[in-house]
N, C-alpha and C positions, 0 to 999 in steps of 0.2 A: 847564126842570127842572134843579137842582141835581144838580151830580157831586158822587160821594163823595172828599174826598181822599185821596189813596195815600200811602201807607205809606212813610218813607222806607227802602231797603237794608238789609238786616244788616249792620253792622261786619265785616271778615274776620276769622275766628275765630286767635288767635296760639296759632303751634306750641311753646307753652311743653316740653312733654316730647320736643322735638326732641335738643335737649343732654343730657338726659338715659338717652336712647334712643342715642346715638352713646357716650357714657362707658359702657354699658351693652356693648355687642359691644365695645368695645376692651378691656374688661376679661373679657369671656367669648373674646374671641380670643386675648387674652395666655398666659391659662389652658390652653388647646386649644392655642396652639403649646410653652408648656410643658413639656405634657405629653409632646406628641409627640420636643419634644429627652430627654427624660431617657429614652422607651423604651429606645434602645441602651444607657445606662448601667446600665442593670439597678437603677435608682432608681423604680422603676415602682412597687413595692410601698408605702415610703413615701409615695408621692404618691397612692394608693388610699386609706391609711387617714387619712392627711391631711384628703384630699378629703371619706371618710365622717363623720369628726370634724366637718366644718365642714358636711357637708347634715342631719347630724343638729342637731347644733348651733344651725344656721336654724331648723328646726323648735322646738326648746326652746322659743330666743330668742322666737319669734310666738307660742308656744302660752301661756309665761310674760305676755307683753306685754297679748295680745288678752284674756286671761283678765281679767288683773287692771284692762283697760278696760270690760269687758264686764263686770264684776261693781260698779265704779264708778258704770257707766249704772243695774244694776239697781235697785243700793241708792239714786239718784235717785230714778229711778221711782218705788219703792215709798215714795219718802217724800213725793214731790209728791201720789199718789193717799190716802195719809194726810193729807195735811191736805187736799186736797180733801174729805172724807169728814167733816171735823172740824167 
């Protein structure tokens, strides 16, 4: 009776978003130790409305982006199922 041949290994899979997860805490720790030096200067408040400025900010920025990606796909869409149709 013939064996079946086996399969050879999976490749091991590469930690590409390692560096980018390590730049990622050094920049939210930067942040976070920051913050905590300017408490005693009583510079707390700027760096609140800063801080809000820029997590609103993010929000915009992706609400602007994804939008105008996602309306890019539609009008695709809708024009691949028009010529299908055609």
């Amino acid at each position: 009776m013939l064996e079946r041949p086996q399969l050879p290994p999976d490749p091991p899979q590469r930690a590409s978003n390692s560096l980018l997860t390590v730049i990622m805490v050094l920049v939210i720790g930067t942040v976070c130790a920051g913050t905590l030096l300017m408490l005693p200067t009583g510079a707390i408040g700027p760096v609140i409305v800063f801080g809000g400025v820029m997590f609103f900010g993010m929000i915009g920025f992706h609400y602007v982006v994804w939008g105008r990606w996602m309306m890019r796909v539609l009008r695709e869409e809708e024009a691949r199922k028009e010529k299908q149709d055609e």
